[in-house]
N, C-alpha and C positions, 0 to 999 in steps of 0.2 A: 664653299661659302655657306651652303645648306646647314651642313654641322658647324658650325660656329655660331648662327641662329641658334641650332637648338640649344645648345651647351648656354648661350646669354641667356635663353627661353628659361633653360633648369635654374641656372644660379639667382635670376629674379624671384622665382616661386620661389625657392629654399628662404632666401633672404625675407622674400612677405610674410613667410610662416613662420619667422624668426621673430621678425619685428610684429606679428601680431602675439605670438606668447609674450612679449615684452609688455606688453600696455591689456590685458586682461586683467580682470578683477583678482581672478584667484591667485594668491599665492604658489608660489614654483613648488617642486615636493620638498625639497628642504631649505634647509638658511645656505647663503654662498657658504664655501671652504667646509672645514668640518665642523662648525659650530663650537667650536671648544675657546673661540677667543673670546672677550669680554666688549658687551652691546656697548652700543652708546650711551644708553641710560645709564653704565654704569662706569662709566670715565665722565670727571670732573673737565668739563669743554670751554666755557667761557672764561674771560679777564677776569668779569666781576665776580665770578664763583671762587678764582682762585683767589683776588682778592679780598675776601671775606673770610676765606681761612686765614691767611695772614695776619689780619686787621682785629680782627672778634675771635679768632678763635684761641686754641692754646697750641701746645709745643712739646715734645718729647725729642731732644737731641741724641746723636750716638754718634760713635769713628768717625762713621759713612754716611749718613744721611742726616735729618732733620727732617720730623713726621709735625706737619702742621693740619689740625682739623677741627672742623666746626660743624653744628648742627647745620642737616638741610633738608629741604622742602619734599626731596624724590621719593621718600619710603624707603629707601637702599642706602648700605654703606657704597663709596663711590670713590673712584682712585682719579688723582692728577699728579703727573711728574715735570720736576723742571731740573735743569739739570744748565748748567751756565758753560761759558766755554775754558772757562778755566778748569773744566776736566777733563777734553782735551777735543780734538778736532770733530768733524760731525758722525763719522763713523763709530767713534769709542761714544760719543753721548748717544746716539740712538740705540744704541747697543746695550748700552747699562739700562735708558729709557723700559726698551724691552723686556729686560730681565725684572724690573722692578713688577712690570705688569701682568709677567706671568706668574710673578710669586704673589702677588696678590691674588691672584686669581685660583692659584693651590693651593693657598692655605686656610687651614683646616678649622681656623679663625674666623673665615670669611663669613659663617653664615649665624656666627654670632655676635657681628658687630653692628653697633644701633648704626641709624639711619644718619650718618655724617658724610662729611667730606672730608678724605684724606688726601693731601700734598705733601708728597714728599720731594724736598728737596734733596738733591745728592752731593755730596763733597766731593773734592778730588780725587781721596782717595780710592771711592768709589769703583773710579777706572781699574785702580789695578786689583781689587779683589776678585774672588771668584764666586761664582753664583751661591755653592753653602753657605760662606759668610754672609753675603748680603740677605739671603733670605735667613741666615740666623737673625742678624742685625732687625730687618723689618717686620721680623713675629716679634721681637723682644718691646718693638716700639709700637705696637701694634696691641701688644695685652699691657705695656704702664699704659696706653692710653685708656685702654674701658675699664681697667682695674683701678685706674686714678678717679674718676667718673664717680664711684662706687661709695 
């Protein structure tokens, strides 16, 4: 019974020092994962945000997608995707979803595009390409859009 005290005794401690590095002021040594995905700041998150591309903003169509974007308030170009179920069930849309975010996030465009909001919509076909095309597709719609601007 003795050691089973203590063993509760250790896994308390352990867990208080857990939960108090949790609720300090200082930041942890780095960002969770390895920092290479894209902040919040810079994914388009609201209804209304997306809406206002839509609504105000313009349009670049292609195959596979539809690049819709509008000026915003962040200081950063800023990525939203939607992707409908008629591209196919939830695994192929999160998936494509995915690939959309990290080719924006690659490309080599990214740190010269003004301070908008891009939605890109995906078409069906979307589903069955492969990651070069769509990230050919999403530069191609990506420079008519600041080159249109111009």
């Amino acid at each position: 019974m003795r050691r089973e005290e203590n063993v509760s005794a250790q896994q308390s401690a352990a867990q208080g020092a857990q939960a108090a590095e949790r609720l300090s002021a200082e930041p942890a040594a780095g960002p969770p994962g390895n920092g290479e995905g894209l902040g919040r700041q810079e994914r388009v998150r609201r209804r209304r945000e997306y809406l206002r591309a839509y609504r105000r903003g313009r349009r670049r169509s292609g195959a596979l997608a539809t690049l819709h974007f509008a000026p915003n308030d962040a200081g950063m170009a800023r990525v939203g995707v939607t992707v409908s179920r008629k591209v196919g069930n939830s695994v192929v849309r999160h998936r494509v979803k995915r690939r959309v975010v990290e080719i924006f996030r690659r490309t080599p465009l990214r740190s010269g595009l003004p301070a908008w909001d891009f939605v890109v919509h995906l078409k069906p076909e979307a589903a069955r390409a492969d990651f070069a095309a769509l990230r050919h597709e999403l530069e191609a719609l990506l420079r008519e859009s600041v080159e249109g601007r111009r």
